[in-house]
mmCIF file of the N, C-alpha and C atoms, coordinates in Angstrom:
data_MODEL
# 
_entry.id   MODEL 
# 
loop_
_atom_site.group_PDB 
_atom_site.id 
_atom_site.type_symbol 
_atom_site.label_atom_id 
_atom_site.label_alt_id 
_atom_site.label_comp_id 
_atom_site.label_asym_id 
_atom_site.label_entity_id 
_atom_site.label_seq_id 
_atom_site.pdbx_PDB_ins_code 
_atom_site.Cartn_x 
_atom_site.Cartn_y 
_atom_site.Cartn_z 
_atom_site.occupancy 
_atom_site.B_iso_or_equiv 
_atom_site.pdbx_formal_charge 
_atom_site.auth_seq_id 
_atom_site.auth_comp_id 
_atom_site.auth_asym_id 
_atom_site.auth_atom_id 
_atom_site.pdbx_PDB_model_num 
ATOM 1   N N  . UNK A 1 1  ? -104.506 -196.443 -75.603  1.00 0.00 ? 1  UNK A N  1 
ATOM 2   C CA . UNK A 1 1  ? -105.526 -195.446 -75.373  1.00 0.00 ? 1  UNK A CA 1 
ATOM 3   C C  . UNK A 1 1  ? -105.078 -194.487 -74.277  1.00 0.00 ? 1  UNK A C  1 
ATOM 4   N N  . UNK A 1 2  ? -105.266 -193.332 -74.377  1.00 0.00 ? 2  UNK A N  1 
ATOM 5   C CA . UNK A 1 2  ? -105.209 -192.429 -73.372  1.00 0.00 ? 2  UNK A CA 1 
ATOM 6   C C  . UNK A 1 2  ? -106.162 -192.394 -72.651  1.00 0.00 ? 2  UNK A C  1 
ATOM 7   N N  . UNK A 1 3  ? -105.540 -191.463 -71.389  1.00 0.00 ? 3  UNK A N  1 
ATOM 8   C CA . UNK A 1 3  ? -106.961 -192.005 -70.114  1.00 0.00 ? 3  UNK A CA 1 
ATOM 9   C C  . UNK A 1 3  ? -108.305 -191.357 -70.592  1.00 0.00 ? 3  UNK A C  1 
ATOM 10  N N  . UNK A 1 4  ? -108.346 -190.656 -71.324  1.00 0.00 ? 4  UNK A N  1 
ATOM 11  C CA . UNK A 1 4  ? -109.688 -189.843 -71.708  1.00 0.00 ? 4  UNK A CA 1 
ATOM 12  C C  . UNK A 1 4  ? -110.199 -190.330 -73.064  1.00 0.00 ? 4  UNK A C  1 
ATOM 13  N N  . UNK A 1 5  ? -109.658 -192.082 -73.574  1.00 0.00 ? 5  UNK A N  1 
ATOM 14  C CA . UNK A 1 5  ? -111.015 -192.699 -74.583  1.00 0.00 ? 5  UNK A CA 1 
ATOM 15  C C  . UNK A 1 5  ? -109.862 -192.300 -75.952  1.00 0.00 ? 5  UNK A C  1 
ATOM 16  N N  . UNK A 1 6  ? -109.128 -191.599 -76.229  1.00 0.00 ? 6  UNK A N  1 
ATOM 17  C CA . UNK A 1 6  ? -108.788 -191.455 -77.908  1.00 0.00 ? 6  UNK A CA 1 
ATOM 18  C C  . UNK A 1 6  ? -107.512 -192.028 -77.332  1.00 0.00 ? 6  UNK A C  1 
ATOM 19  N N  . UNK A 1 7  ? -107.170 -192.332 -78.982  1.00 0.00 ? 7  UNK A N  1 
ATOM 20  C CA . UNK A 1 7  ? -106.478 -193.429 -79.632  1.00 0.00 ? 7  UNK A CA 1 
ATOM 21  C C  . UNK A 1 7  ? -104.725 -192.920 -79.030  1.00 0.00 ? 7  UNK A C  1 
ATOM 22  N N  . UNK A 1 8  ? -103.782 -193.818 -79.183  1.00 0.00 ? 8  UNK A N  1 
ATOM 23  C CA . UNK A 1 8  ? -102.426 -193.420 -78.226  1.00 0.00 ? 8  UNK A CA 1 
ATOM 24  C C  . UNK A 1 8  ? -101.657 -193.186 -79.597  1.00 0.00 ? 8  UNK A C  1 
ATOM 25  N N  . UNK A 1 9  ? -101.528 -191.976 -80.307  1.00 0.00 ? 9  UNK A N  1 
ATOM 26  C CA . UNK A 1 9  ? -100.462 -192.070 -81.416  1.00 0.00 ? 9  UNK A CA 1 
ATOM 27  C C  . UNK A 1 9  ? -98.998  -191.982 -81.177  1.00 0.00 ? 9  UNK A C  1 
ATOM 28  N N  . UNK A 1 10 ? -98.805  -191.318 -80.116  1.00 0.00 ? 10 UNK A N  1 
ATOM 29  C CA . UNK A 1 10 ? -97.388  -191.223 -79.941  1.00 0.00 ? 10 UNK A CA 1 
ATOM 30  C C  . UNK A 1 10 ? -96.516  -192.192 -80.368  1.00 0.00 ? 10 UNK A C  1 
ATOM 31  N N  . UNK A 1 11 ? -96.917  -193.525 -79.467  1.00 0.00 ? 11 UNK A N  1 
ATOM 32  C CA . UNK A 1 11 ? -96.514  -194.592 -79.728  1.00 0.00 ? 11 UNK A CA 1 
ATOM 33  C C  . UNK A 1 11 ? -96.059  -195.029 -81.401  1.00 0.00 ? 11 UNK A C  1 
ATOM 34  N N  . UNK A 1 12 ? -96.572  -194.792 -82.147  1.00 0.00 ? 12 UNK A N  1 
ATOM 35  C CA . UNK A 1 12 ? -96.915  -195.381 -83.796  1.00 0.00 ? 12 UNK A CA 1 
ATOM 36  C C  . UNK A 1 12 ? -95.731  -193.924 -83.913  1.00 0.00 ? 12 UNK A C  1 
ATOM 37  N N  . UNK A 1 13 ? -95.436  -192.988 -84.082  1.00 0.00 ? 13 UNK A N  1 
ATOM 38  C CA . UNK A 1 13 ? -95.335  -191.747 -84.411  1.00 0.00 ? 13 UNK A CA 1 
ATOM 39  C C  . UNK A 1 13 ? -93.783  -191.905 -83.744  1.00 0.00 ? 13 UNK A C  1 
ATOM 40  N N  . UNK A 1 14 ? -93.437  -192.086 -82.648  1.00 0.00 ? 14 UNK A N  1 
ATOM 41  C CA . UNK A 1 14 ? -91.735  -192.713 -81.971  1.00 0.00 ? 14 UNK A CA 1 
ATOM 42  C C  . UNK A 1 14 ? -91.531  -193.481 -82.875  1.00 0.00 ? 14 UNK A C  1 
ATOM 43  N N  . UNK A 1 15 ? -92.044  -195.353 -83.064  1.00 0.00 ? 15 UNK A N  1 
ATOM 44  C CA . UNK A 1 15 ? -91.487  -195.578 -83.677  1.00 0.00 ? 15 UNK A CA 1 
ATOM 45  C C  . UNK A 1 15 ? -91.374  -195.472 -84.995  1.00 0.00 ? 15 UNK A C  1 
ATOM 46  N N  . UNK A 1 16 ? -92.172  -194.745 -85.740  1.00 0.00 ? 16 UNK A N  1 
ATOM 47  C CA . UNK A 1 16 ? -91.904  -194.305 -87.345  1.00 0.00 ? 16 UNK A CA 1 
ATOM 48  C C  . UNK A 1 16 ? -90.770  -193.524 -87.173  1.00 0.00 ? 16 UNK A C  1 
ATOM 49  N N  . UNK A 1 17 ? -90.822  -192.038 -86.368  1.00 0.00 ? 17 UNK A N  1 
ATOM 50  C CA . UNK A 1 17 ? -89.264  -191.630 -86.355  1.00 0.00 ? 17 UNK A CA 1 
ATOM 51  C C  . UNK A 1 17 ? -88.424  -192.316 -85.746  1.00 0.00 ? 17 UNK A C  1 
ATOM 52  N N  . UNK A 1 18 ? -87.783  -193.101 -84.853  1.00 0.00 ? 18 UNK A N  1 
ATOM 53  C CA . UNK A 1 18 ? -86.981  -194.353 -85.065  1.00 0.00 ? 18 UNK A CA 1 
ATOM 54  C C  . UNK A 1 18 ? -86.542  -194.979 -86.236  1.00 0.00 ? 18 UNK A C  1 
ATOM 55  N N  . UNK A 1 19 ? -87.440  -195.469 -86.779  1.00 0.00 ? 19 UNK A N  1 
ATOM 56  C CA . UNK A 1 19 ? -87.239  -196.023 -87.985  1.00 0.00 ? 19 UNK A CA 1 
ATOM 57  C C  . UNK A 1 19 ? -86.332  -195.326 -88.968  1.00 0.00 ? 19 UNK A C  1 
ATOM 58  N N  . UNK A 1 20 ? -87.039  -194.250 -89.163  1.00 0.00 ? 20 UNK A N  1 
ATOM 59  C CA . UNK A 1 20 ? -86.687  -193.073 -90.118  1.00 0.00 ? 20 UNK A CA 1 
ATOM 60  C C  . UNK A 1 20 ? -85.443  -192.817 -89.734  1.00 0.00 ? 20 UNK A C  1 
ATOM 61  N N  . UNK A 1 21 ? -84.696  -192.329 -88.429  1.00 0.00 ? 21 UNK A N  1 
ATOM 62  C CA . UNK A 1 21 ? -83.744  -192.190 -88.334  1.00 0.00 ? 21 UNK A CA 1 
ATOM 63  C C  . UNK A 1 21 ? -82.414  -193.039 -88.704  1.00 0.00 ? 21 UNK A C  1 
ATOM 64  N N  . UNK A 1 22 ? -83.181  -194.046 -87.935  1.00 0.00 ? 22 UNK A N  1 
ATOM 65  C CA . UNK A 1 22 ? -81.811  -195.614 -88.380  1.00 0.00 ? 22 UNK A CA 1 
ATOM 66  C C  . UNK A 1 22 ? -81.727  -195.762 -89.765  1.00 0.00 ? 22 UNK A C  1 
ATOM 67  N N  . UNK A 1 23 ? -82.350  -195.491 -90.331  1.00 0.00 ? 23 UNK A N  1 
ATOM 68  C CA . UNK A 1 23 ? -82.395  -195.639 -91.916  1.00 0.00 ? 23 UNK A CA 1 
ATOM 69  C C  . UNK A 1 23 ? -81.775  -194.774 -92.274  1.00 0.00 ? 23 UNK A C  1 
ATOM 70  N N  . UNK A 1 24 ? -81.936  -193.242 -91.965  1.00 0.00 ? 24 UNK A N  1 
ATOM 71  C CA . UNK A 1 24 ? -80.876  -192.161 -92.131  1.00 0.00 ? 24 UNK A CA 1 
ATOM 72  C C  . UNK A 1 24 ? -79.176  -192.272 -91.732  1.00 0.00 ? 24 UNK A C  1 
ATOM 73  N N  . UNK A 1 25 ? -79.250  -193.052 -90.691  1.00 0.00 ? 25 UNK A N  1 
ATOM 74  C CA . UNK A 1 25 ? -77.785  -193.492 -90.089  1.00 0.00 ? 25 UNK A CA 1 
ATOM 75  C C  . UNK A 1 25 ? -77.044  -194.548 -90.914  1.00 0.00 ? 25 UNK A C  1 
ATOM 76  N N  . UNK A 1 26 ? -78.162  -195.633 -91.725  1.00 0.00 ? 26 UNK A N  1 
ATOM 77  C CA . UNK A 1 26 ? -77.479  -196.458 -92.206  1.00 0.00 ? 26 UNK A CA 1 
ATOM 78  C C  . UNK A 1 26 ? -76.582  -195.780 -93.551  1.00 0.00 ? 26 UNK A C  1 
ATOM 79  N N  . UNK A 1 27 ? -78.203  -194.880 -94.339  1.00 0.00 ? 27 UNK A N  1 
ATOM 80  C CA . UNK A 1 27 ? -77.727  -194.100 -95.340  1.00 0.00 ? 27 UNK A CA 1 
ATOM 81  C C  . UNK A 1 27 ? -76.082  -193.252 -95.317  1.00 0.00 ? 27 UNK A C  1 
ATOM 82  N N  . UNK A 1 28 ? -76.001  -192.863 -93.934  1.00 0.00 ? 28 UNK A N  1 
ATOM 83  C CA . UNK A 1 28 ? -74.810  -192.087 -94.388  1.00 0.00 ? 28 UNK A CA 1 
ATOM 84  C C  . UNK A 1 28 ? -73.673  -192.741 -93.816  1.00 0.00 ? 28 UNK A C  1 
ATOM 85  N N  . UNK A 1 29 ? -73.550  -193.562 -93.356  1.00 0.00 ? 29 UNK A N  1 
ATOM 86  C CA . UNK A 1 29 ? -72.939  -194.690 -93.346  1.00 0.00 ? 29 UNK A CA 1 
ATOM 87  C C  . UNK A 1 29 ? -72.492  -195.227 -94.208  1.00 0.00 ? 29 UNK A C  1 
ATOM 88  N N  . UNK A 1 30 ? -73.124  -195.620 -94.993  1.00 0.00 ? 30 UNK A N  1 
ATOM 89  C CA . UNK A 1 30 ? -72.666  -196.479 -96.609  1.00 0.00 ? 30 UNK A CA 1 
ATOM 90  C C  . UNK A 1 30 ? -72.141  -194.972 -97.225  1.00 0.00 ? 30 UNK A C  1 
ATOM 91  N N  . UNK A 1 31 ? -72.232  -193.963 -96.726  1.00 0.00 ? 31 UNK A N  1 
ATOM 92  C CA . UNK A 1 31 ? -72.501  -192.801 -98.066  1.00 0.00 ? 31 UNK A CA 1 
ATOM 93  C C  . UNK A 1 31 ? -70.695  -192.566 -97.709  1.00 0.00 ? 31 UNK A C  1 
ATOM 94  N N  . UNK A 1 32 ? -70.589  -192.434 -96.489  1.00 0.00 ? 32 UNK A N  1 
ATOM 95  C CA . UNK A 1 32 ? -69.103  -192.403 -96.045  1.00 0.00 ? 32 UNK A CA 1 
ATOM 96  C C  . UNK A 1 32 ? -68.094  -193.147 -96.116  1.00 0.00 ? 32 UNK A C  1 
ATOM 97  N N  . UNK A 1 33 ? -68.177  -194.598 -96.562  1.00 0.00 ? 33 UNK A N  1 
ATOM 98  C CA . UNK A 1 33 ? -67.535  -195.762 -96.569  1.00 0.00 ? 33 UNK A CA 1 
ATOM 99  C C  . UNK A 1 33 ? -67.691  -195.508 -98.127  1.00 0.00 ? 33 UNK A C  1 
ATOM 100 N N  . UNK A 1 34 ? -68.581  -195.135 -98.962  1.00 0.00 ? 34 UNK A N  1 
ATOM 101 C CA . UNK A 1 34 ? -67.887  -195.312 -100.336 1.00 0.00 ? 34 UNK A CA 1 
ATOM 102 C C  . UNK A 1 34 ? -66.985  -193.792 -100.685 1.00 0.00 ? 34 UNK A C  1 
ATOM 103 N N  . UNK A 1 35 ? -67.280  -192.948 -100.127 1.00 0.00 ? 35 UNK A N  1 
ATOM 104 C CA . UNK A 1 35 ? -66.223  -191.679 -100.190 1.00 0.00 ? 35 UNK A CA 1 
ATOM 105 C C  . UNK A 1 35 ? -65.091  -191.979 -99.355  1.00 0.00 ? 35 UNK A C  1 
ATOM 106 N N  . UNK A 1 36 ? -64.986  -193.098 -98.730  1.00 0.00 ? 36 UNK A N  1 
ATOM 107 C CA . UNK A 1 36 ? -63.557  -193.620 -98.007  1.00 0.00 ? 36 UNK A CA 1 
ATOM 108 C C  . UNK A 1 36 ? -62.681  -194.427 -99.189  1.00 0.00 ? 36 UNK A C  1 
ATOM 109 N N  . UNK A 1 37 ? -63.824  -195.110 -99.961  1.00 0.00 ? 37 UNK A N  1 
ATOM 110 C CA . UNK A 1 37 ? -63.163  -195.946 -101.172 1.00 0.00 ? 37 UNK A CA 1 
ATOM 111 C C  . UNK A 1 37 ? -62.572  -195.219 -101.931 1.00 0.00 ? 37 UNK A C  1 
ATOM 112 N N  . UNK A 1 38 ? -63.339  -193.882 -102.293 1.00 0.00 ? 38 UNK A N  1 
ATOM 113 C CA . UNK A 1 38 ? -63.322  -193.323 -103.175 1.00 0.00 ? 38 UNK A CA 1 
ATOM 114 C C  . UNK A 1 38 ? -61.653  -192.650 -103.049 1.00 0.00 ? 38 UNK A C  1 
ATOM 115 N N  . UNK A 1 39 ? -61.362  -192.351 -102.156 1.00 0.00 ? 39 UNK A N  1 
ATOM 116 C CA . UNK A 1 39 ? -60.180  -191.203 -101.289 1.00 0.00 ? 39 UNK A CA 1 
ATOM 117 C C  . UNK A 1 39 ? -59.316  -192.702 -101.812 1.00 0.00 ? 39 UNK A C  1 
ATOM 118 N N  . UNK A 1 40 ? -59.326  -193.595 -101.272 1.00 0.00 ? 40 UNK A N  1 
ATOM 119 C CA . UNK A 1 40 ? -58.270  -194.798 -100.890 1.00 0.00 ? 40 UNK A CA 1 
ATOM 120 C C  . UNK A 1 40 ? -58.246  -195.329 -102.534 1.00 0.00 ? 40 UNK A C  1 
ATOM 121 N N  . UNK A 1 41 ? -59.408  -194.840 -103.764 1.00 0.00 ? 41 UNK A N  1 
ATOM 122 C CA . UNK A 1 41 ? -58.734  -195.419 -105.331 1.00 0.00 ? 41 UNK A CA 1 
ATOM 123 C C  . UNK A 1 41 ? -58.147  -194.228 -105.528 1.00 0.00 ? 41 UNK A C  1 
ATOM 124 N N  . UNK A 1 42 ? -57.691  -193.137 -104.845 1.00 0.00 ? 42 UNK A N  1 
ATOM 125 C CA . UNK A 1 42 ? -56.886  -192.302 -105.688 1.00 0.00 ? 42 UNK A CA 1 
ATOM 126 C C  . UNK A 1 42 ? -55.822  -191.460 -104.809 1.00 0.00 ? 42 UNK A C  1 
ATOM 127 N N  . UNK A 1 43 ? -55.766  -191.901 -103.597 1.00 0.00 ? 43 UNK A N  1 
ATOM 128 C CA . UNK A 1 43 ? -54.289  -191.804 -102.716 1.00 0.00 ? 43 UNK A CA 1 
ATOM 129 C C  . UNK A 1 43 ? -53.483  -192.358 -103.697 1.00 0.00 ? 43 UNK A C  1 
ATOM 130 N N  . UNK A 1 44 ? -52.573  -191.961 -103.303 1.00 0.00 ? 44 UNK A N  1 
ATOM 131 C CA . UNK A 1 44 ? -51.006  -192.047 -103.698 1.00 0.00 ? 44 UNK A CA 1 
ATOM 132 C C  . UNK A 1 44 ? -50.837  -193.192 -102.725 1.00 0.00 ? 44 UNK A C  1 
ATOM 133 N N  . UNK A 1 45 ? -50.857  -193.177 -101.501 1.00 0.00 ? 45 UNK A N  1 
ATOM 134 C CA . UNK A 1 45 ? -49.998  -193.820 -100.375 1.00 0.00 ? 45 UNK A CA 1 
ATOM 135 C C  . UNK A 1 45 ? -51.481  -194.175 -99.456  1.00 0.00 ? 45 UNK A C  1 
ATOM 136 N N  . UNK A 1 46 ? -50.886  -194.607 -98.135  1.00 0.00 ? 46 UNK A N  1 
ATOM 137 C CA . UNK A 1 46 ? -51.439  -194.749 -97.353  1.00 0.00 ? 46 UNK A CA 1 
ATOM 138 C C  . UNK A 1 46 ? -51.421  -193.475 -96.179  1.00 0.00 ? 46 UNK A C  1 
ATOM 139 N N  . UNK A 1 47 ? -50.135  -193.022 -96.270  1.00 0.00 ? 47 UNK A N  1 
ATOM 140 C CA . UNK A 1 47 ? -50.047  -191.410 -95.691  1.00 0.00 ? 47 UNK A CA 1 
ATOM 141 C C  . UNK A 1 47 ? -51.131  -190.689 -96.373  1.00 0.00 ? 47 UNK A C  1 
ATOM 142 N N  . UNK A 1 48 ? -50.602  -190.513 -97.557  1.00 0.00 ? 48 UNK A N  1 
ATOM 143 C CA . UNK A 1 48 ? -51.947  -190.112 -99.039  1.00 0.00 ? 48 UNK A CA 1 
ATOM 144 C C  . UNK A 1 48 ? -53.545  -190.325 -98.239  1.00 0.00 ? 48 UNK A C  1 
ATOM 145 N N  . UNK A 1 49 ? -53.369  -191.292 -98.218  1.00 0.00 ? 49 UNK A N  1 
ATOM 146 C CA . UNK A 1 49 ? -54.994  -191.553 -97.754  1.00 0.00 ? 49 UNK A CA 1 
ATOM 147 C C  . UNK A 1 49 ? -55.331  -190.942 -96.479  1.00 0.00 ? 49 UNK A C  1 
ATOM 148 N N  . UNK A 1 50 ? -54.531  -191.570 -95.256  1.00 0.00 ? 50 UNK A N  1 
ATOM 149 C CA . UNK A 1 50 ? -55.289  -190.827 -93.868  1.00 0.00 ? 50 UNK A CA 1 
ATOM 150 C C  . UNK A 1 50 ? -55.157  -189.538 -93.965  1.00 0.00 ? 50 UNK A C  1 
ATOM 151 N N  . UNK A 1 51 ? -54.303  -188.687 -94.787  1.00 0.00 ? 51 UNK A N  1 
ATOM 152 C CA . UNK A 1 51 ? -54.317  -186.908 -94.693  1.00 0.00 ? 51 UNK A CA 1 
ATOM 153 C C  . UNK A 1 51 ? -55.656  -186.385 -95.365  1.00 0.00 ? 51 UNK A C  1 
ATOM 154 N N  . UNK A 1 52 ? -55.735  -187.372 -96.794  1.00 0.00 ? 52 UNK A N  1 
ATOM 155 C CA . UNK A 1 52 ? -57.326  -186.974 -97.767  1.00 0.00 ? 52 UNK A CA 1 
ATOM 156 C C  . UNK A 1 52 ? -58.194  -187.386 -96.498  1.00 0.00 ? 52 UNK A C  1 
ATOM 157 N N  . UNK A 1 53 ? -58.468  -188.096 -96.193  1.00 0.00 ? 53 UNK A N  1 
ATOM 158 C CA . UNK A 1 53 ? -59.387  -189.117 -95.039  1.00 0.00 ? 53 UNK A CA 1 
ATOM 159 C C  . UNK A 1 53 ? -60.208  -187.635 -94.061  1.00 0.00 ? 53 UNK A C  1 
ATOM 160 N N  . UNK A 1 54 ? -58.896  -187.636 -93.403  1.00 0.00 ? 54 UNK A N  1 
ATOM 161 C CA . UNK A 1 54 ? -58.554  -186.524 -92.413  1.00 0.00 ? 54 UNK A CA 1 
ATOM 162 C C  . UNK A 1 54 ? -59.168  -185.250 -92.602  1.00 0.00 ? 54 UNK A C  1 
ATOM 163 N N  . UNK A 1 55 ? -59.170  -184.538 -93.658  1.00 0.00 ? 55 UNK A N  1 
ATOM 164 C CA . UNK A 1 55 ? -59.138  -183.526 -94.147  1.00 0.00 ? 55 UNK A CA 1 
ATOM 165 C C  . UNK A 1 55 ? -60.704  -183.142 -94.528  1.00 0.00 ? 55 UNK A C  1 
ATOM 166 N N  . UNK A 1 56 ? -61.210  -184.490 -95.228  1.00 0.00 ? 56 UNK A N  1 
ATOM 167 C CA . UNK A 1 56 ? -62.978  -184.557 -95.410  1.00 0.00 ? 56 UNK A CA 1 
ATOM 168 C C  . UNK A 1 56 ? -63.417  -185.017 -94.093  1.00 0.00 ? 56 UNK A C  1 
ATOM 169 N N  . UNK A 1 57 ? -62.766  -185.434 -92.963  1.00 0.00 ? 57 UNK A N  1 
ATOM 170 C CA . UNK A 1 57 ? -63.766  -185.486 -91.063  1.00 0.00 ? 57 UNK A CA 1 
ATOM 171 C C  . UNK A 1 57 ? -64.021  -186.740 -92.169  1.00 0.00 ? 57 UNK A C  1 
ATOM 172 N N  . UNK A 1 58 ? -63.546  -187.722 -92.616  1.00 0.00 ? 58 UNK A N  1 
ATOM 173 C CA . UNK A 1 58 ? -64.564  -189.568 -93.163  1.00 0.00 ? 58 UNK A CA 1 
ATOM 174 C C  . UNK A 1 58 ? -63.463  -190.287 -91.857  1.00 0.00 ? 58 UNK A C  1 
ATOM 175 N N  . UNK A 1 59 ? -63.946  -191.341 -91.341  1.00 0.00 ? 59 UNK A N  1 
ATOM 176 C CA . UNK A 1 59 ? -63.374  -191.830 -90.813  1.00 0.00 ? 59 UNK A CA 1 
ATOM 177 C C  . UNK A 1 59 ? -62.908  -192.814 -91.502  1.00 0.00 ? 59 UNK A C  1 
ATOM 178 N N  . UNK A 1 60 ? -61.844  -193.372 -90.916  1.00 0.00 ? 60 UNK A N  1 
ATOM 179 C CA . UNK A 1 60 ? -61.336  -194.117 -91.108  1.00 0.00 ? 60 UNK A CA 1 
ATOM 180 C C  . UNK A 1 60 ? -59.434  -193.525 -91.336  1.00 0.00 ? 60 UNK A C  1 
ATOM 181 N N  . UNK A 1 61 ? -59.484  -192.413 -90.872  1.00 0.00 ? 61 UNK A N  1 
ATOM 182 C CA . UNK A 1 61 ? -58.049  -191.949 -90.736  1.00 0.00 ? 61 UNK A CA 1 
ATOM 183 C C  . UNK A 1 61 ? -57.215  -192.732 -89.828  1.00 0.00 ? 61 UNK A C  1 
ATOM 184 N N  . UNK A 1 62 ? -57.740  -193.093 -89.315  1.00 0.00 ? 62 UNK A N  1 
ATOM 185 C CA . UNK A 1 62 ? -57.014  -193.781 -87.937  1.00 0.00 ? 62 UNK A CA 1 
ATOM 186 C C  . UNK A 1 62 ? -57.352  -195.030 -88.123  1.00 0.00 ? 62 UNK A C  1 
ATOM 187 N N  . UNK A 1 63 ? -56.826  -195.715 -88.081  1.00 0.00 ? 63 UNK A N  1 
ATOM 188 C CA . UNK A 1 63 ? -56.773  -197.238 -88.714  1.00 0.00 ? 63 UNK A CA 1 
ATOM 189 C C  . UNK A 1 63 ? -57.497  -198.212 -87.473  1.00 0.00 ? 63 UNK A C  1 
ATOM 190 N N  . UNK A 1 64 ? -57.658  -197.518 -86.261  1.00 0.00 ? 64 UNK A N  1 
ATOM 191 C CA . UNK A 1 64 ? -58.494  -197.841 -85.344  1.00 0.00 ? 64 UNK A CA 1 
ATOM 192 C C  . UNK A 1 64 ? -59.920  -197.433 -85.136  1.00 0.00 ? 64 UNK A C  1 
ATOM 193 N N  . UNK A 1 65 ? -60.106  -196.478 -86.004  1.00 0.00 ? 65 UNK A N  1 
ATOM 194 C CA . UNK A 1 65 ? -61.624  -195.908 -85.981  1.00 0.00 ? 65 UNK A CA 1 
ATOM 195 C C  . UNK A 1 65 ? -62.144  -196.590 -86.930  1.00 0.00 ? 65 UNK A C  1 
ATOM 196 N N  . UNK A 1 66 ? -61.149  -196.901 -88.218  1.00 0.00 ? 66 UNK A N  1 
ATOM 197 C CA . UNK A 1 66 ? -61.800  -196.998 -89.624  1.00 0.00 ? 66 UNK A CA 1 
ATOM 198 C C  . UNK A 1 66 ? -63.316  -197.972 -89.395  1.00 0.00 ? 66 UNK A C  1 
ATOM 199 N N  . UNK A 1 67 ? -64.376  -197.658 -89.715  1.00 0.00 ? 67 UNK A N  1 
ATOM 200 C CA . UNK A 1 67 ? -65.822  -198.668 -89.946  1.00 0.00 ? 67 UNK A CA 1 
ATOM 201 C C  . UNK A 1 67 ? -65.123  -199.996 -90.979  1.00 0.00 ? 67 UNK A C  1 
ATOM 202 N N  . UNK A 1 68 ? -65.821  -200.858 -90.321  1.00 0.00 ? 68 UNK A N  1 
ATOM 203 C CA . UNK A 1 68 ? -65.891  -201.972 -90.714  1.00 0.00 ? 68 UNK A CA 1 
ATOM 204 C C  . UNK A 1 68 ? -67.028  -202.023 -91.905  1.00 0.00 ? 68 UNK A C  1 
ATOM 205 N N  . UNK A 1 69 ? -66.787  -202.398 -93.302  1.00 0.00 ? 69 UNK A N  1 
ATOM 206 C CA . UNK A 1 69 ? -67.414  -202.193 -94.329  1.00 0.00 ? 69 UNK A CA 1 
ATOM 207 C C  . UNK A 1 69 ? -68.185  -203.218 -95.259  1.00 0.00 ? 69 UNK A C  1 
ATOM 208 N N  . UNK A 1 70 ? -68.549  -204.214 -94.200  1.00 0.00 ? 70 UNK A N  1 
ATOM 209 C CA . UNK A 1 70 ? -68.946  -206.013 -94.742  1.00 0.00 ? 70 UNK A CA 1 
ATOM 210 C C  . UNK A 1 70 ? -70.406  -205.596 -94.581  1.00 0.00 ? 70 UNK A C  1 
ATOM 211 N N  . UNK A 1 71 ? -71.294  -206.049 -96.016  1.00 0.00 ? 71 UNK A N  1 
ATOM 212 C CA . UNK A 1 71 ? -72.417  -206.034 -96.200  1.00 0.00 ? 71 UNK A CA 1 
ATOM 213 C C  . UNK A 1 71 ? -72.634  -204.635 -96.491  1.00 0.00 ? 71 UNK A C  1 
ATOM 214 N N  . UNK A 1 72 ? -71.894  -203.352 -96.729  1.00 0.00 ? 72 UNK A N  1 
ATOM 215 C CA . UNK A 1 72 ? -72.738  -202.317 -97.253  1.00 0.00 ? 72 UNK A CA 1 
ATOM 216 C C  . UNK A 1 72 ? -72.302  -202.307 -99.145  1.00 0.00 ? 72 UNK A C  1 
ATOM 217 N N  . UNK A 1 73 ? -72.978  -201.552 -99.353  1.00 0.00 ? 73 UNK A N  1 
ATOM 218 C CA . UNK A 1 73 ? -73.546  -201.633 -100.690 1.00 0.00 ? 73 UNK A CA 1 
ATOM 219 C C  . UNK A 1 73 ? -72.448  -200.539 -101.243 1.00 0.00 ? 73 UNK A C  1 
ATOM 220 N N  . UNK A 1 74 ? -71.936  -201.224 -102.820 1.00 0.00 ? 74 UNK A N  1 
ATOM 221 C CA . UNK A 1 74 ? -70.875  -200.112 -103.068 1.00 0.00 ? 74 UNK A CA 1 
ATOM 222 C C  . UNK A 1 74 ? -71.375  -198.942 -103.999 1.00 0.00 ? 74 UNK A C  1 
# 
């Protein structure tokens, strides 16, 4: 409640956008890891791949950035 008697929405209204967001993050997350697959079924090489990789900003050019891809959806 706010100090003047009506109801506190903010609260409810943060975390719905919270929500909304992480859900957006997960979305493009998976959305980038299957356009990483996608690059890596039709490289030539592994050079092949981090230059395609590279070239679309997907990570995983760098074999130290690449996302870890256990449990997303193909």
């Amino acid at each position: 409640m706010t100090p003047d008697g009506r109801p506190n929405r903010s609260r409810g209204a943060a975390a719905d956008f919270a929500e909304t967001r992480s859900a957006a993050q997960r979305a493009e997350a998976a959305r980038q890891i299957r356009a990483g697959r996608t690059v890596a079924n039709h490289s030539l090489d592994a050079n092949d791949r981090r230059e395609l990789l590279s070239m679309l900003g997907l990570p995983g050019a760098d074999p130290d950035t690449a996302p870890h891809d256990r449990h997303v959806p193909a």
